[in-house]
C-alpha positions as CSV (number, residue, x, y, z in Angstrom):
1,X,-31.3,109.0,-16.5
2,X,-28.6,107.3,-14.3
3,X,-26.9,104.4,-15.1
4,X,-29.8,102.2,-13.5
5,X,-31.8,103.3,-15.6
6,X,-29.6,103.3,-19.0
7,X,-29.0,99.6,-18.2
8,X,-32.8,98.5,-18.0
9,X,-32.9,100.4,-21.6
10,X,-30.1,98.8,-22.8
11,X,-31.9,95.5,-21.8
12,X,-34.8,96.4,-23.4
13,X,-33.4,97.2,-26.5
14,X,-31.4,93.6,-26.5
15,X,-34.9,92.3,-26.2
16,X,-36.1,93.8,-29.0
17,X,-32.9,92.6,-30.8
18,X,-33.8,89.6,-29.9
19,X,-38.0,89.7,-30.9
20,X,-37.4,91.5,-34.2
21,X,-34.0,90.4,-35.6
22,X,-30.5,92.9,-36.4
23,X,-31.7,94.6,-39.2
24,X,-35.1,95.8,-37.4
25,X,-34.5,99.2,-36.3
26,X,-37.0,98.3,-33.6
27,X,-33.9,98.2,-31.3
28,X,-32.6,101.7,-32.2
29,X,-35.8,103.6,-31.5
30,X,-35.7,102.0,-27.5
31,X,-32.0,103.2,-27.1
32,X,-31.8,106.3,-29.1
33,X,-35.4,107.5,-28.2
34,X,-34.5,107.1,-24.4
35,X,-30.8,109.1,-25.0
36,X,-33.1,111.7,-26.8
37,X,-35.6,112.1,-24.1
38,X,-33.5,112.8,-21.7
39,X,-31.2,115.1,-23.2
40,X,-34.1,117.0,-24.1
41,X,-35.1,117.0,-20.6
42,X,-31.6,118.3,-19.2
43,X,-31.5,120.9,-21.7
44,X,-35.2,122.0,-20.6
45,X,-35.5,125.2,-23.1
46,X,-37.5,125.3,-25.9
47,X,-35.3,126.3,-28.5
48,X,-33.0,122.9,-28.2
49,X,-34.4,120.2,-30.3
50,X,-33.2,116.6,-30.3
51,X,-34.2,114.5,-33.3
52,X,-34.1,110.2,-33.5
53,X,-35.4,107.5,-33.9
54,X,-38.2,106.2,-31.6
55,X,-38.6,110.2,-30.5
56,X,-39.9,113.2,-31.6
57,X,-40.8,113.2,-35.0
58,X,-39.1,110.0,-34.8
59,X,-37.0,110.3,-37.7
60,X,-32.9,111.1,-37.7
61,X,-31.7,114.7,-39.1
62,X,-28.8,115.1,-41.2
63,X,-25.8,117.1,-40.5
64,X,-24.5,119.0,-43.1
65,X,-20.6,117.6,-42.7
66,X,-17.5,118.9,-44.7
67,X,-17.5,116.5,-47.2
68,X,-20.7,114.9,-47.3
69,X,-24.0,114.9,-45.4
70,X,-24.8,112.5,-42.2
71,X,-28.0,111.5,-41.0
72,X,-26.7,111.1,-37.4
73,X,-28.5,108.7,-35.0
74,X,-29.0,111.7,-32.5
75,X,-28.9,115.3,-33.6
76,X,-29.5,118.3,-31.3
77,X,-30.6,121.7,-32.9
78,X,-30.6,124.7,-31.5
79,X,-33.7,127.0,-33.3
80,X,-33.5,124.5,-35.6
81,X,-29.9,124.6,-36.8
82,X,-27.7,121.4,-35.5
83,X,-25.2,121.7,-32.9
84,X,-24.1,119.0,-31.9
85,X,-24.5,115.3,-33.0
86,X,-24.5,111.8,-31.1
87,X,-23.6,108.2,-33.0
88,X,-24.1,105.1,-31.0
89,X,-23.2,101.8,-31.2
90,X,-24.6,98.8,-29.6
91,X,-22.4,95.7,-30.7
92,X,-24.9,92.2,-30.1
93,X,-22.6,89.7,-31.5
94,X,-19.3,89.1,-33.8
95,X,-17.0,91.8,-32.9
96,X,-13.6,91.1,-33.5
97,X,-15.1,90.5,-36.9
98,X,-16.3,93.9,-37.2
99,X,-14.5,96.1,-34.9
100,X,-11.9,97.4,-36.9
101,X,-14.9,98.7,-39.4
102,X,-16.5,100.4,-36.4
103,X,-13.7,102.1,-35.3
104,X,-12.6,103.4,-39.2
105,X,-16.1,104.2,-39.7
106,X,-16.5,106.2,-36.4
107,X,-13.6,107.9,-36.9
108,X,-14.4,109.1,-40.7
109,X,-17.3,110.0,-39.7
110,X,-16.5,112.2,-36.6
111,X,-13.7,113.9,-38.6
112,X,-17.0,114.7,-41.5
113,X,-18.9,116.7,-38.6
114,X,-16.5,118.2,-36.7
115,X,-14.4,119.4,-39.3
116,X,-17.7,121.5,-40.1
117,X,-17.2,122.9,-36.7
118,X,-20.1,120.9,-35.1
119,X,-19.5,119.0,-32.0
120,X,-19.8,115.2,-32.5
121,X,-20.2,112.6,-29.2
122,X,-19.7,108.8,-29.4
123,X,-21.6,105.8,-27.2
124,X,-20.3,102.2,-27.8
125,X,-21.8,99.7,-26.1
126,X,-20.8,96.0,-25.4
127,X,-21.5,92.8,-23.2
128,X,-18.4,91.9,-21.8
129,X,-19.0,88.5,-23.3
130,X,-20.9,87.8,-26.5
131,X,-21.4,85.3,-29.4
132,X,-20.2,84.8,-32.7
133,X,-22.2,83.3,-35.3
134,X,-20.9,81.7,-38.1
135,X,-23.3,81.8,-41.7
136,X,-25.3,79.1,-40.6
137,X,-26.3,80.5,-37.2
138,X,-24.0,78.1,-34.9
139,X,-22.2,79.5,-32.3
140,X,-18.3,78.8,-32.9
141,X,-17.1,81.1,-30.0
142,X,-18.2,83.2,-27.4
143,X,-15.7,86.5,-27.5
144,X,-14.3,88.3,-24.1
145,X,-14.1,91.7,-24.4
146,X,-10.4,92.5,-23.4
147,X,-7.3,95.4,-23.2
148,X,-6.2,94.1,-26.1
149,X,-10.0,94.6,-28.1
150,X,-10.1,97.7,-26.7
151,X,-6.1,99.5,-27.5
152,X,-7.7,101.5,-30.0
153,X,-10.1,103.0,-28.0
154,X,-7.5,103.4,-25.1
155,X,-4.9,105.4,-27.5
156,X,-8.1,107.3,-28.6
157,X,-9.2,108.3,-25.0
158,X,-5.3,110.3,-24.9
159,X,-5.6,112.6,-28.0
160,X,-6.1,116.5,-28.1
161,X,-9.4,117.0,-29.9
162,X,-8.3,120.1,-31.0
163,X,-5.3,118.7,-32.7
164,X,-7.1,115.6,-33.9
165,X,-10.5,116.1,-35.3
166,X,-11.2,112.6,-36.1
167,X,-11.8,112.3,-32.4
168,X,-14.9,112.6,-30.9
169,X,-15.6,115.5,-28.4
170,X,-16.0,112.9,-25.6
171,X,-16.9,109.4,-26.3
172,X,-18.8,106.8,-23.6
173,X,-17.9,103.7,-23.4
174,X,-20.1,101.3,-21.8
175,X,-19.5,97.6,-21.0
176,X,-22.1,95.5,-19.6
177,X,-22.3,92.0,-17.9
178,X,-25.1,89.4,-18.9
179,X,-25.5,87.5,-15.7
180,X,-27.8,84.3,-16.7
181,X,-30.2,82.9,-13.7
182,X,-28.9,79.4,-15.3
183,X,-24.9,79.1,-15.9
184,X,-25.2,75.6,-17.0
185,X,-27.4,76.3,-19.8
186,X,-26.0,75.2,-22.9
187,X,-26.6,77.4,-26.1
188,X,-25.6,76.2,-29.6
189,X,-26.4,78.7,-32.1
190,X,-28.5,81.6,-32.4
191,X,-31.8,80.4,-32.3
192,X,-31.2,78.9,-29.1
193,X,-29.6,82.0,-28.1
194,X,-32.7,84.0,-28.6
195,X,-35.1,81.5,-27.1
196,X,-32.8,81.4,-24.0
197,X,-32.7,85.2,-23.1
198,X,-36.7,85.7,-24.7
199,X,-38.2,82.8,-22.1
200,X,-35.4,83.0,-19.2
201,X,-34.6,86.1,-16.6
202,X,-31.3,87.6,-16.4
203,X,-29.6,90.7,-15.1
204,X,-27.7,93.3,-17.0
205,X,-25.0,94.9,-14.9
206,X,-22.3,97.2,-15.2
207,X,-19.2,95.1,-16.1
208,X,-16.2,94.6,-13.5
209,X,-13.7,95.0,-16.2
210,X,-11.4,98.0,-15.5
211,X,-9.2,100.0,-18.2
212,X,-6.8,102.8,-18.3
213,X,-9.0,105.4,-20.5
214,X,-7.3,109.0,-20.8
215,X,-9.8,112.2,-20.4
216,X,-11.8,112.0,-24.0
217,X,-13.3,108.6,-22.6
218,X,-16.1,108.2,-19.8
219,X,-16.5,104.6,-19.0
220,X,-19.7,103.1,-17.8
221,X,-20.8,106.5,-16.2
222,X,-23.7,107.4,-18.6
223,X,-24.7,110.1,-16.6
224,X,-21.0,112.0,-16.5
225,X,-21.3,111.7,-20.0
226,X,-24.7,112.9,-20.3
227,X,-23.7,116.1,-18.4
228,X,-20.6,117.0,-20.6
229,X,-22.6,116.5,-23.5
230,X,-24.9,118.9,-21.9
231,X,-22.2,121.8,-20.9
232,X,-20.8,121.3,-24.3
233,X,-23.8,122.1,-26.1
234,X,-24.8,125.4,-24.1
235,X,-20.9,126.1,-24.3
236,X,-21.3,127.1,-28.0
């Protein structure tokens, strides 16, 4: 899968955010069933298996961590024993509100697996510009994805994995651009929102942003990443 390709699924699953709502995990088993399929198809031997949802078995497999066990959204086994695990993140709406929680999360998380000596991968995906929804539904801002959203992630991108074990292996980030057919439309709140993008076209595209990530970050190069993630596993 190039990066073509991983943007038509990553517009399919923000479709099917849009259809079935953010807790559906309708969304999840486009994405992480398309990551699965192809890294089962790079690592084309039998005794690798990759476990998700919306593949396979469709179900996610937990990872026995230091402290406590993870059912991770991606898991590849080797005869049936994890290797190496794969979290992703695809943010829809109200970042700044959240962001600090993913980050903490993903990196307490990370430190659980790889401090059992498993390797452990991060995607984070974002539109460059999205909504945010107060409790009623009404949109009180639209959020720009900037240098300063993102420091966290560039200090991250500079640290020595094998010093710092909260850090993933290698981590892709992945900004895209909503391009609407119809800049003057006017959206209000999130109903409109959805019926906009369900009934009008529009093209997702890599974003133009540009950032100064150090080695442990690809950005918007899903296939680099793919193929690290790839030598990693038949590294071990």
């Amino acid at each position: 899968m190039n990066n073509s390709q991983f943007l038509a699924i990553l517009k399919e699953s923000f479709i099917t955010y849009l259809k079935t709502g953010a807790r559906s995990n309708k969304k999840l088993e486009v994405l992480h069933g398309a990551i699965s399929q192809d890294l089962q198809t790079r690592l084309n031997d039998k005794k690798y298996s990759v476990y998700s949802l919306g593949f396979g078995i469709g179900k996610e497999h937990k990872i026995i961590g230091r402290y406590v066990d993870k059912a991770v959204d991606i898991t590849i086994a080797e005869n049936d024993s994890p290797v190496a695990g794969i979290a992703v993140k695809y943010v829809m709406s109200n970042y700044s509100q959240n962001s600090n929680n993913y980050f903490e999360n993903m990196l307490g998380e990370t430190a659980n697996i790889r401090s059992a000596q498993i390797p452990y991968f991060q995607i984070f995906v974002i539109p460059d510009k999205i909504p945010y929804f107060d409790k009623d539904g009404d949109i009180i801002k639209w959020e720009t994805v900037t240098e300063h959203n993102l420091k966290k992630y560039i200090k991250l991108s500079n640290d020595n994995i094998e010093t710092f074990l909260h850090t993933p292996n290698k981590t892709l980030v992945f900004i895209v651009h909503i391009q609407d057919k119809n800049v003057s439309a006017k959206i209000d709140d999130k109903r409109g929102y959805e019926e906009y993008y369900l009934h009008n076209d529009f093209d997702m595209t890599v974003s133009a942003l540009n950032f100064d990530f150090g080695n442990t970050i690809v950005y918007n190069d899903y296939d680099t990443f793919i193929q690290k993630v790839i030598y990693a596993i038949k590294s071990l």
